[in-house]
matplotlib code that plots the C-alpha trace (Angstrom):
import matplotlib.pyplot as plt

x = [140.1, 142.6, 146.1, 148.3, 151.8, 153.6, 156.9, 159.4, 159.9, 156.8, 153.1, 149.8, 147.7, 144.5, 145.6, 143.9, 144.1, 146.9, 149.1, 148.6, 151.7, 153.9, 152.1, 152.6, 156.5, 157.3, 155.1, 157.0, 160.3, 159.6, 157.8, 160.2, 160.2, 156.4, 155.7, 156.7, 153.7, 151.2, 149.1, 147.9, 151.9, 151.6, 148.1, 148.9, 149.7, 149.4, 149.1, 145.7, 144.7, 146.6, 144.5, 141.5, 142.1, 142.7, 139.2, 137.7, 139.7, 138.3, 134.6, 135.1, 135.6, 133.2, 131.4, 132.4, 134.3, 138.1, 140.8, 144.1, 146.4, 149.8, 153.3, 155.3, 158.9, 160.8, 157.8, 158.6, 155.6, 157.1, 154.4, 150.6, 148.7, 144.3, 142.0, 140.9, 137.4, 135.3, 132.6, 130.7, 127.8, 131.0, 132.9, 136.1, 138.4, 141.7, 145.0, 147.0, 150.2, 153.6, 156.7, 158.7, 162.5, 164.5, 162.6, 162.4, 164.1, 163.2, 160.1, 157.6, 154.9, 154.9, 154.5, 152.1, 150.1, 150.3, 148.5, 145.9, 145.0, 144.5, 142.1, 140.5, 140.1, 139.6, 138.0, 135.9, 135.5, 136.3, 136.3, 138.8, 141.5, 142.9, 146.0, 146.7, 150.2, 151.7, 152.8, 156.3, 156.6, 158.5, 159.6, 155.8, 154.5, 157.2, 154.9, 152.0, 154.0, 155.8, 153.0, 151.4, 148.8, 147.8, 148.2, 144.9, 145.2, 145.9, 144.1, 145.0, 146.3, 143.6, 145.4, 146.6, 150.0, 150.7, 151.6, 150.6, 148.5, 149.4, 148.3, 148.1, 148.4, 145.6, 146.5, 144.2, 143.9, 140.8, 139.9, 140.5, 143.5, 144.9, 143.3, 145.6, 148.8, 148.4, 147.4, 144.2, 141.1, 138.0, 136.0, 138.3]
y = [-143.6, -142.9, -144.4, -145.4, -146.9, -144.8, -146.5, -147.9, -145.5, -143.1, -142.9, -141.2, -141.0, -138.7, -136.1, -135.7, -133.1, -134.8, -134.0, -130.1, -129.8, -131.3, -129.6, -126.6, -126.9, -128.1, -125.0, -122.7, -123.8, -123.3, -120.3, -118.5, -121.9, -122.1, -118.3, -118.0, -119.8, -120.3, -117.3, -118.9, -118.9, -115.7, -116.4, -119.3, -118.3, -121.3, -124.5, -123.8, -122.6, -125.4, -127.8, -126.0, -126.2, -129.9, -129.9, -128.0, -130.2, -133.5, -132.1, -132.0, -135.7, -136.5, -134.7, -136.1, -132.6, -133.7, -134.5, -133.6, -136.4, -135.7, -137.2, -139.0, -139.7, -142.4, -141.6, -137.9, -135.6, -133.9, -132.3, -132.7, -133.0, -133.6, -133.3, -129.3, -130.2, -132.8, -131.7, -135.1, -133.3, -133.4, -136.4, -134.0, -132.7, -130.7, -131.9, -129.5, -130.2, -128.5, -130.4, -129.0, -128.0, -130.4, -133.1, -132.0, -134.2, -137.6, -138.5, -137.7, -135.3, -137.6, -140.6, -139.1, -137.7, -141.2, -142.3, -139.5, -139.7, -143.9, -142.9, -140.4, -142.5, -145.9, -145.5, -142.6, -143.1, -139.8, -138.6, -135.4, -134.6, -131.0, -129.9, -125.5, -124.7, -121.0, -120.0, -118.8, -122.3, -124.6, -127.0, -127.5, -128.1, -130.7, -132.7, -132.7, -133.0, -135.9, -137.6, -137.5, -134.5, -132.4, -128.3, -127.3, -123.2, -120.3, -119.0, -115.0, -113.2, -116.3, -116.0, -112.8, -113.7, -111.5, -108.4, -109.5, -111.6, -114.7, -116.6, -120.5, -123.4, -125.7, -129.1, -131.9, -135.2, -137.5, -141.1, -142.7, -141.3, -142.4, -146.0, -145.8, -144.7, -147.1, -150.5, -150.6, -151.7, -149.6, -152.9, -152.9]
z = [181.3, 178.6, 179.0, 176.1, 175.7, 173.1, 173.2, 176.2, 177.7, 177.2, 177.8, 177.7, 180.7, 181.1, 183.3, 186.8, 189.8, 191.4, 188.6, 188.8, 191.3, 188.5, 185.5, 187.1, 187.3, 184.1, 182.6, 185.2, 184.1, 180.5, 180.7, 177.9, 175.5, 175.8, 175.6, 172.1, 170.6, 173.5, 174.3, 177.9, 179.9, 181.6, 182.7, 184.8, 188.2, 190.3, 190.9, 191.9, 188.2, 187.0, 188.7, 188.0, 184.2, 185.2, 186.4, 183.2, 181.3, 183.2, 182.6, 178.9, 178.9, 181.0, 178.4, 175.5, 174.5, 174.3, 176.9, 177.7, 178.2, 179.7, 178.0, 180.1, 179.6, 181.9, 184.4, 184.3, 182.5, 179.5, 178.1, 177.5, 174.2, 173.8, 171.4, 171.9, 171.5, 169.4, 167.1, 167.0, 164.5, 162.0, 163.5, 163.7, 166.4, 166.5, 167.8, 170.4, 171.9, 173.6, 175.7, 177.5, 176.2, 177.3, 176.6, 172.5, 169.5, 171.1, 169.0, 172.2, 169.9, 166.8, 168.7, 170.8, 168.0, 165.9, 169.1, 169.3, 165.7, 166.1, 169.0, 167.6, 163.8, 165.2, 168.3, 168.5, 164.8, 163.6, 160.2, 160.5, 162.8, 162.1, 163.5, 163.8, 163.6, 163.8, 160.5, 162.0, 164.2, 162.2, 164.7, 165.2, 162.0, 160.9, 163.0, 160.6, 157.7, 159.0, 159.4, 156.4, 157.1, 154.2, 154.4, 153.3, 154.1, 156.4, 158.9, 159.2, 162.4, 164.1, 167.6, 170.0, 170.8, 173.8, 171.6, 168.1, 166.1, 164.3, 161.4, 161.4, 159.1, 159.3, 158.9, 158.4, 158.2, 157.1, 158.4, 155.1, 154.2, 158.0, 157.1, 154.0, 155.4, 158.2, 155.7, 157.8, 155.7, 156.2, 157.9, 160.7]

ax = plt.figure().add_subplot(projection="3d")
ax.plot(x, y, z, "-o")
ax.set_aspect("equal")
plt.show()
C-alpha cells in the first residue's frame, strides 16, 4: 500500500473508501478554486460518487493502472495527487494533482510530486513521467518548472472546461535526467 512521509508535517497515503466523507468536503468547499481548471467539480454530487471514484480509483491499483494518493497536512487531507494511468508497454505515466485553497504556498504539490516522481523512477522503474498543465494555469505549471521538467509542446483546446476548451502544456520528465538532478547513479 503506498504511504510516503513528505516532510513533518505532511504525507502520502493511498486513499481508501473511508476517506470519501472527507474528500468530499474539502472538494465541496472549494468547489469555485477547483472549478477553474478541473472539468469533473460540478459532476460530483455526493459522498457516494466520491467514494465510488475511491473504489475505481482502488481497482486501478490493484491493476497496476495508477493510484490516487491523498495529501495530508498536520493530519488534515489537503488535496490528492496519482499517477493518472501507467502505460507500462512505454514505462511512462502522467502526474495529476489539485489542493485545496487554503492549504496553497506551503510546498505540499512540489514535495508531493518530488515524491511521486521518486516512486514512479525508482521504484516502478519508469522511464517518463509527464505532467499536463493548462496553458492559462500558472500557479500550476511553476510546479514543473520548479522541478526541473522540460516543456516539450502544447496540446490544443485537449480538455472541455465546462464552457470552453483549453490547451495544455505537456511537461515531461525522463528517468535519466531525474537520476541526474537527484546525484543518483543509474546502478542504483
Amino acid at each position: 500500500m503506498f504511504s510516503k512521509s513528505i516532510s513533518d508535517d505532511a504525507e502520502l497515503q493511498l486513499i481508501q473508501p473511508h476517506h470519501a466523507e472527507e474528500l468530499y468536503s474539502l472538494v465541496d468547499a472549494n468547489r469555485e478554486h477547483l472549478r477553474r481548471w478541473l472539468p469533473w467539480v460540478d459532476s460530483l454530487t455526493s459522498v457516494d460518487m466520491e467514494r465510488d471514484f475511491i473504489q475505481a480509483s482502488l481497482g486501478a491499483y490493484a491493476r497496476d493502472g495508477g493510484f490516487i494518493a491523498g495529501i495530508w497536512y498536520r493530519g488534515h487531507i489537503a488535496g490528492v495527487i496519482g499517477l493518472n494511468q501507467i502505460d507500462w508497454t512505454n514505462r511512462a505515466t502522467n502526474i495529476g494533482y489539485w489542493l485545496g485553497e487554503i492549504y496553497q504556498g506551503r510546498g505540499l504539490i512540489a514535495l508531493a510530486c518530488q515524491a511521486i516522481i521518486d516512486y514512479s523512477v525508482l521504484e516502478l522503474k519508469l522511464n517518463r513521467v509527464s505532467i499536463h498543465v493548462a496553458t492559462e494555469n500558472y500557479r500550476s505549471q511553476a510546479i514543473p518548472k520548479r522541478l526541473g521538467f522540460k516543456e516539450e509542446g502544447t496540446l490544443r483546446q485537449v480538455e472541455w472546461l465546462y464552457d470552453r476548451h483549453v490547451d495544455h502544456i505537456i511537461f515531461g520528465m525522463l528517468a535519466q535526467e531525474w537520476h541526474e538532478l537527484a546525484g543518483i547513479s543509474r546502478s542504483e
